[in-house]
C-alpha positions as CSV (number, residue, x, y, z in Angstrom):
1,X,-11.6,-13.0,-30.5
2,X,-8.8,-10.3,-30.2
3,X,-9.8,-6.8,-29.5
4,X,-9.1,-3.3,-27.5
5,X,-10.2,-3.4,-24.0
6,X,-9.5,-0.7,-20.7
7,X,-8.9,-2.7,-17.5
8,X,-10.5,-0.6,-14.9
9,X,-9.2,-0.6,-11.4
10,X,-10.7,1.2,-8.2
11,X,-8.8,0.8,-4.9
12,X,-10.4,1.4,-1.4
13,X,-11.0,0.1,2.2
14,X,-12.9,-2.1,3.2
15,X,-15.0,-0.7,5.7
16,X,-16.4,2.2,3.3
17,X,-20.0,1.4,2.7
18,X,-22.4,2.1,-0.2
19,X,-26.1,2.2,-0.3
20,X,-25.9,0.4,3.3
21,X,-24.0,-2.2,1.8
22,X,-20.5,-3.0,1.2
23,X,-18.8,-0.6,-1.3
24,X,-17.1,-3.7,-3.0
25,X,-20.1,-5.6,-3.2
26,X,-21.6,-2.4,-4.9
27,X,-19.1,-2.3,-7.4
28,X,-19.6,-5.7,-8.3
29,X,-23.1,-5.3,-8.0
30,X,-22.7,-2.5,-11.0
31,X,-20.7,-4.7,-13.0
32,X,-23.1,-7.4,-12.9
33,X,-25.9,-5.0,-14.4
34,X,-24.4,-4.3,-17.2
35,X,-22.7,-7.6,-18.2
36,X,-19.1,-6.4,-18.3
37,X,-16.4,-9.2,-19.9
38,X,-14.7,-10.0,-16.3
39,X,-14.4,-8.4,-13.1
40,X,-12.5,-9.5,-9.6
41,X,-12.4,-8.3,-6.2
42,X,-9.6,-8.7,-4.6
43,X,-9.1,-8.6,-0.3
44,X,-5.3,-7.0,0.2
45,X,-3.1,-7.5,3.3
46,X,-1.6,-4.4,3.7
47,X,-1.4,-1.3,2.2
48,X,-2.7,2.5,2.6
49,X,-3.7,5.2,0.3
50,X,-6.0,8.4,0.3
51,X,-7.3,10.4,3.5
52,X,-4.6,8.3,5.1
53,X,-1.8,10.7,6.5
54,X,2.0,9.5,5.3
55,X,5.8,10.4,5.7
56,X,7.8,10.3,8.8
57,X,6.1,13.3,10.7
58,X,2.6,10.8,10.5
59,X,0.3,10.1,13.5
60,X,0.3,6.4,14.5
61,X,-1.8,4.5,12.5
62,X,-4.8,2.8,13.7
63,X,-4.8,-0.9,13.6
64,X,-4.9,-1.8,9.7
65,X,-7.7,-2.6,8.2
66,X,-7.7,-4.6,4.9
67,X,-7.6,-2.7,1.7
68,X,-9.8,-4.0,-1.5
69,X,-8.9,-4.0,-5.2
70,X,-11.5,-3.9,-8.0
71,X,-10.8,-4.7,-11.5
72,X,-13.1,-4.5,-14.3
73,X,-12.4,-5.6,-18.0
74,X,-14.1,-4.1,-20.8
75,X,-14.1,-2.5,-24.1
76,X,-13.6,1.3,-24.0
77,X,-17.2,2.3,-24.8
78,X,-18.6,0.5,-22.2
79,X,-15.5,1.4,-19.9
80,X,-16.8,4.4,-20.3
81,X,-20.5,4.7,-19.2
82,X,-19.7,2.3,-16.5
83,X,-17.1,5.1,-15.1
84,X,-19.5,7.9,-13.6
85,X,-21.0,4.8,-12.0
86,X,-17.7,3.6,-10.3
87,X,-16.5,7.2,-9.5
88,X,-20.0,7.8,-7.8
89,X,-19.4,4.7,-6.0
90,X,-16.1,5.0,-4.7
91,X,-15.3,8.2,-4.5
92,X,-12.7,9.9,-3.3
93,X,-10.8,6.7,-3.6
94,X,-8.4,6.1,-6.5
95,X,-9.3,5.0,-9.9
96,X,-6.8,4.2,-12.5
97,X,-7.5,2.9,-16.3
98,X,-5.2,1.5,-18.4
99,X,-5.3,-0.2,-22.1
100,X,-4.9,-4.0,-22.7
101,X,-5.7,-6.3,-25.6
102,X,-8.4,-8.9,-25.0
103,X,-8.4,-12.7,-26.0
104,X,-11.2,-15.1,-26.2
105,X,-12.7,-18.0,-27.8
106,X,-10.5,-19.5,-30.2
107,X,-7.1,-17.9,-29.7
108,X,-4.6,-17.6,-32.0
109,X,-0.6,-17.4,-31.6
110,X,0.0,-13.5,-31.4
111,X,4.1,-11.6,-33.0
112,X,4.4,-9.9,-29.0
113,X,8.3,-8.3,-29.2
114,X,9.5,-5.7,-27.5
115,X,13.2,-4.7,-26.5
116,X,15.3,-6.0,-23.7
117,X,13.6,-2.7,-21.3
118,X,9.9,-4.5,-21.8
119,X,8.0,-7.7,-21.0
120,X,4.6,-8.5,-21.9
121,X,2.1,-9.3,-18.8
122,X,-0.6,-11.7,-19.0
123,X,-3.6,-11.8,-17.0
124,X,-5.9,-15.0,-17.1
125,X,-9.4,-14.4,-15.7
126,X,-11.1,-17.8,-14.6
127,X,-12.7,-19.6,-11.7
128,X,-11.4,-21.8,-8.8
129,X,-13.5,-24.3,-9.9
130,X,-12.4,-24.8,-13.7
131,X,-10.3,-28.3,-13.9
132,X,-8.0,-29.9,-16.6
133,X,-8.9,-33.6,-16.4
134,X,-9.5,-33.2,-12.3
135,X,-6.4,-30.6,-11.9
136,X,-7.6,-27.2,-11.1
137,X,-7.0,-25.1,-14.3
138,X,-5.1,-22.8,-12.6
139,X,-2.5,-25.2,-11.4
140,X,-2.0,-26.0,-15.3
141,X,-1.2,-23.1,-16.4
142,X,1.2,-22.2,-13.9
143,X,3.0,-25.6,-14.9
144,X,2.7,-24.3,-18.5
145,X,4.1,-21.0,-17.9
146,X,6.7,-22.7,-16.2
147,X,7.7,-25.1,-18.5
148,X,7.8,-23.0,-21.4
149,X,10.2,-20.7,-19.2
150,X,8.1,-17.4,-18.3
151,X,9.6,-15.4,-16.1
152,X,7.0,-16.2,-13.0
153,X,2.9,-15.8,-12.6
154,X,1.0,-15.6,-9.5
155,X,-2.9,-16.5,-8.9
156,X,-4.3,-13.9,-7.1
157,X,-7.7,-15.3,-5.6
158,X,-10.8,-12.7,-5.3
159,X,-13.8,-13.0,-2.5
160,X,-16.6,-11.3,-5.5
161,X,-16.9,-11.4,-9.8
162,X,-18.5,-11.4,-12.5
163,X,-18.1,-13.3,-15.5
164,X,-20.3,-12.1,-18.8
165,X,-22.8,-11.1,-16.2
166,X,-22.5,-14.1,-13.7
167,X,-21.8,-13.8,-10.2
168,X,-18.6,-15.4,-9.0
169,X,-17.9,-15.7,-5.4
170,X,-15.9,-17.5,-2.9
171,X,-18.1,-18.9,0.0
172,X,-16.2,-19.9,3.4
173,X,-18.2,-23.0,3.6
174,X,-17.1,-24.8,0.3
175,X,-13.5,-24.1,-0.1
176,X,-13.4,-22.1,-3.0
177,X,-16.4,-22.8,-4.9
178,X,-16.1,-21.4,-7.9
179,X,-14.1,-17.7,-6.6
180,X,-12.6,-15.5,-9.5
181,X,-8.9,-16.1,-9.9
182,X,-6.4,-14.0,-11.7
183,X,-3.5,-15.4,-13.0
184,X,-0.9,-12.5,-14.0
185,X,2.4,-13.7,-15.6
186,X,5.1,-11.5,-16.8
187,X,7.6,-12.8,-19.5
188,X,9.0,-12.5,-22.9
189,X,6.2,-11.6,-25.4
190,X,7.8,-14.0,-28.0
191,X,7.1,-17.2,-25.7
192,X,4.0,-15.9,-24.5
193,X,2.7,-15.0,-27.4
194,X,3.3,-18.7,-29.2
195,X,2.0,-20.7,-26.2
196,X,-1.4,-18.3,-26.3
197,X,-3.4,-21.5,-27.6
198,X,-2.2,-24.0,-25.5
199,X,-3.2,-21.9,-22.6
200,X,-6.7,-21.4,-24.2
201,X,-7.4,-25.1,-24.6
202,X,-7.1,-25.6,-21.0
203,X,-10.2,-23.2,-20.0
204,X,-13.4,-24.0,-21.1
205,X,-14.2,-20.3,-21.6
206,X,-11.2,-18.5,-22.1
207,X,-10.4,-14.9,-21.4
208,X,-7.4,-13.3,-21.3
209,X,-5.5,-10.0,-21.7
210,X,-2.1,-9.0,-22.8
211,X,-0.3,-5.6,-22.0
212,X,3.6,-4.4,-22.3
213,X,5.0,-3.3,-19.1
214,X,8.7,-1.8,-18.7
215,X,11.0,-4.2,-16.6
216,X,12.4,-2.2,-14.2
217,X,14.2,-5.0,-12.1
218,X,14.3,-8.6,-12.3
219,X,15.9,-11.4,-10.0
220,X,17.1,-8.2,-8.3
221,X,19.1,-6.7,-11.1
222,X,18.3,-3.7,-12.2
223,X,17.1,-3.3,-15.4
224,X,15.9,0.5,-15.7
225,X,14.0,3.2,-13.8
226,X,10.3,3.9,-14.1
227,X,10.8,7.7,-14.8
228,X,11.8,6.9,-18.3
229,X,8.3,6.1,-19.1
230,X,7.2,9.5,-18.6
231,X,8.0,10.3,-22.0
232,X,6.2,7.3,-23.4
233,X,2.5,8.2,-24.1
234,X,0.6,11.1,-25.7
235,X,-0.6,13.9,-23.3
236,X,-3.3,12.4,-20.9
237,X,-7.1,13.3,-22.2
238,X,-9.9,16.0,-20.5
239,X,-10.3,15.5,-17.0
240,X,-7.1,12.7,-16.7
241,X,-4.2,12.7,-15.3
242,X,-1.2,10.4,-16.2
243,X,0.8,8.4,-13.1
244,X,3.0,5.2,-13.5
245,X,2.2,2.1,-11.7
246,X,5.0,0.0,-10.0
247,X,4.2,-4.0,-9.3
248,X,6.9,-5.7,-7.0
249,X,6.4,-9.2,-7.5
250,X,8.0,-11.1,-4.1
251,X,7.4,-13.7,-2.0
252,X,5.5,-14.0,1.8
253,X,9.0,-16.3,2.9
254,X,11.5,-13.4,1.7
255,X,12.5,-11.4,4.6
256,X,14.0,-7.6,5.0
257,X,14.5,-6.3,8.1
258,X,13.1,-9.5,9.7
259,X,10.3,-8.6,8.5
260,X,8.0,-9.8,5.5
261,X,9.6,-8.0,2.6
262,X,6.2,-7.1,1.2
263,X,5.1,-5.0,4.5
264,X,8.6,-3.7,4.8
265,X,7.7,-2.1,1.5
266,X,4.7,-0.8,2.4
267,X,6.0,1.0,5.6
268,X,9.3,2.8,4.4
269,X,6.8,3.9,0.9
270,X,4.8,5.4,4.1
271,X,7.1,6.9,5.5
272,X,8.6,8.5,2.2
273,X,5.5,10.1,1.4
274,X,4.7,7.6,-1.4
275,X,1.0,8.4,-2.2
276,X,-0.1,5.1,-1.9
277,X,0.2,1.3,-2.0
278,X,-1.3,-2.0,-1.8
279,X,-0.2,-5.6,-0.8
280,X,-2.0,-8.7,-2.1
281,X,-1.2,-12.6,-0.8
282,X,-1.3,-14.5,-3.9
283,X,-2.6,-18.8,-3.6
284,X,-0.2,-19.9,-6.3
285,X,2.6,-19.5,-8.7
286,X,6.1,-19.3,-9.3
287,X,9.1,-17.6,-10.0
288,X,12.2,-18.6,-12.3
289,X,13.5,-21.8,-11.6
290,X,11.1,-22.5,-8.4
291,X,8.3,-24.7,-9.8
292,X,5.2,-23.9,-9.1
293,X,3.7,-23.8,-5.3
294,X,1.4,-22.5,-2.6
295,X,-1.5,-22.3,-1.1
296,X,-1.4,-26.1,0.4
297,X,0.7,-27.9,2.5
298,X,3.5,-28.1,3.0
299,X,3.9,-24.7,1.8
300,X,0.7,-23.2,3.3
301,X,1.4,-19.4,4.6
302,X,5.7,-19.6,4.0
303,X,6.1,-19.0,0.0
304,X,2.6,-18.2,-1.6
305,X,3.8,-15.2,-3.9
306,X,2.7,-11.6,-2.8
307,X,2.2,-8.4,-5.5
308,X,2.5,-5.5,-4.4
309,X,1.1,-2.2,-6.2
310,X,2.3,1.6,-6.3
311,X,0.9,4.4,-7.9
312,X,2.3,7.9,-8.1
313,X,2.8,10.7,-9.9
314,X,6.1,10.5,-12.8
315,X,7.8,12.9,-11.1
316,X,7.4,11.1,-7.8
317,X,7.3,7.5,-8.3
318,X,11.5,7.7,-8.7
319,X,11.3,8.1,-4.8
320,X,8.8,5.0,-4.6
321,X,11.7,3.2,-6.9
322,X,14.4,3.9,-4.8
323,X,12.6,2.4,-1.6
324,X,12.3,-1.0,-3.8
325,X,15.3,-1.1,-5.4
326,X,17.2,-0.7,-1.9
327,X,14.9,-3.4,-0.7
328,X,14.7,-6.3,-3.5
329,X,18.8,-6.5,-3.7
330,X,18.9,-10.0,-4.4
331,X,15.3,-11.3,-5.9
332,X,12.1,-9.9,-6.7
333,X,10.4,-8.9,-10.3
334,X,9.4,-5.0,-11.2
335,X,7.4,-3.5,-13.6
336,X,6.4,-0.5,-14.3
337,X,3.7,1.5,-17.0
338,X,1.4,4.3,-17.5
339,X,-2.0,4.3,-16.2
340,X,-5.3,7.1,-16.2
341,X,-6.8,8.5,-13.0
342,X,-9.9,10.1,-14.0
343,X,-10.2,13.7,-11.9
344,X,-13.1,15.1,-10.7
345,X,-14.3,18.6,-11.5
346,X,-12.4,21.0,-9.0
347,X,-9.7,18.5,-7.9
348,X,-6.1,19.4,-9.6
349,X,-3.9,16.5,-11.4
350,X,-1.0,17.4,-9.1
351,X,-3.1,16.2,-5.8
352,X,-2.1,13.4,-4.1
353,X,-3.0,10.3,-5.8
């Protein structure tokens, strides 16, 4: 199957509550309901974002609690009367949509191209517990990615999901029993695109999505600035705004600052007035010519990939650029494109995401 879907993504903290419950178990809950294609939660390790003061004249900050990252998959109809649900939910905290095409079942090779400013990302939804002849399925298609020379992928594990309507979650006492994974690679669209079956074959159920994104750096070199997307798109619809998403793509071992360059990041964003952004520890992947590693020893908690999101308006995400250019001299993978963030009634599209 090959169709039109909107990925929806609501970001928040985690200690916001819903109907006495969790507000990312809520969300989840929702998705459940009404049988949406995929959906992942996703615990972050740092980050900020709305109600939460920034820039250099800030109040300290209280000890950081973890932000939370939920991502729906869907076609646009049923994007669509899901959304006054998940507004209702998590409001005031930021929504974002964004367009993606969706594959499942039997998948076919796809034409992806797209000129030397562009890459193609693609997103694998699965489970922790799908294997490839006793390997987790995961595992094989980061060393298919690899071998077929995609730029890098990281598996970003979630704690809650859905699958068609199934529950998916991780549970502390069996390691990873059966937990949503996302696998997101970024690459050329012309090898991606050809290997699309051989990845299928490897998941019992497959479901994946494919988007362009604009390359704004890669291996540290620059490539070109997010700003130029601005121009991109037709004129956002009703009560939507348009803002461009950065992803920095790093690793936990790369240090700035002596710091983790991932959190170093996060603070100087802060500190610029960036909006907002959000850190997430990925379990496995790779990048370039590093095969693929992790999450288990002897690499446990020193090179597991981290992804870290930014979302602002065009005119401001140039100064959320220049904070990541100065910091990624040497490695690190950037992307940028255009997202949705619905606005409600009375709020103006120039507010702070």
């Amino acid at each position: 199957m090959d169709q039109d879907v909107v990925i929806l993504t609501s970001y928040f903290r985690e200690r916001y509550r819903a109907g006495g419950g969790s507000l990312g178990g809520a969300l989840i809950d929702a998705c459940g309901r009404r049988s949406v294609t995929a959906s992942v939660l996703l615990r972050g390790i740092a980050g900020y974002g709305p109600g939460q003061p920034t820039g250099a004249g800030r109040a300290v900050a209280a000890p950081e609690e973890p932000p939370l990252t939920a991502i729906v998959v869907d076609t646009g109809p049923r994007i669509d009367a899901l959304l006054d649900e998940v507004a209702e939910i998590a409001r005031p905290q930021l929504i974002t949509l964004e367009p993606a095409r969706l594959l499942s079942d039997e998948i076919e090779p796809l034409w992806l191209v797209e000129p030397s400013s562009e890459a193609t990302k693609l997103t694998i939804y699965c489970g922790h517990a799908d294997r490839v002849f006793e390997v987790p399925a995961f595992e094989a298609a980061c060393e298919l990615l690899y071998r077929r020379q995609v730029a890098g992928a990281t598996v970003l594990s979630g704690s809650d999901g859905t699958a068609g309507g199934r529950r998916r979650r991780a549970q502390f006492l069996r390691h990873g029993a059966d937990a949503p994974l996302m696998v997101v690679a970024v690459g050329s669209g012309q090898r991606i695109g050809m290997m699309l079956p051989e990845l299928g074959r490897l998941f019992r159920h497959p479901l994946m999505t494919v988007a362009k994104v604009r390359l704004c750096k890669r291996d540290g070199q620059f490539v070109s600035r997010p700003e130029t997307l601005s121009g991109d798109g037709a004129e956002a619809p009703g009560r939507m705004a348009s803002q461009v998403k950065l992803t920095v793509y790093t690793s936990e071992a790369t240090r700035v600052h002596g710091q983790p360059a991932h959190r170093e990041i996060v603070r100087l964003l802060r500190s610029a007035g960036v909006s907002g952004a959000t850190s997430q520890r990925g379990s496995w992947g790779f990048h370039g010519e590093h095969a693929p590693h992790g999450d288990h020893f002897p690499w446990h908690g020193r090179h597991v990939p981290v992804v870290t999101t930014v979302i602002d308006r065009a005119e401001r995400i140039g100064v959320a650029f220049d904070v990541i250019d100065a910091l990624t001299p040497d490695r690190g993978l950037v992307t940028a494109e255009t997202v949705l963030t619905p606005q409600p009634a009375g709020v103006r599209s120039d507010q702070e995401a």
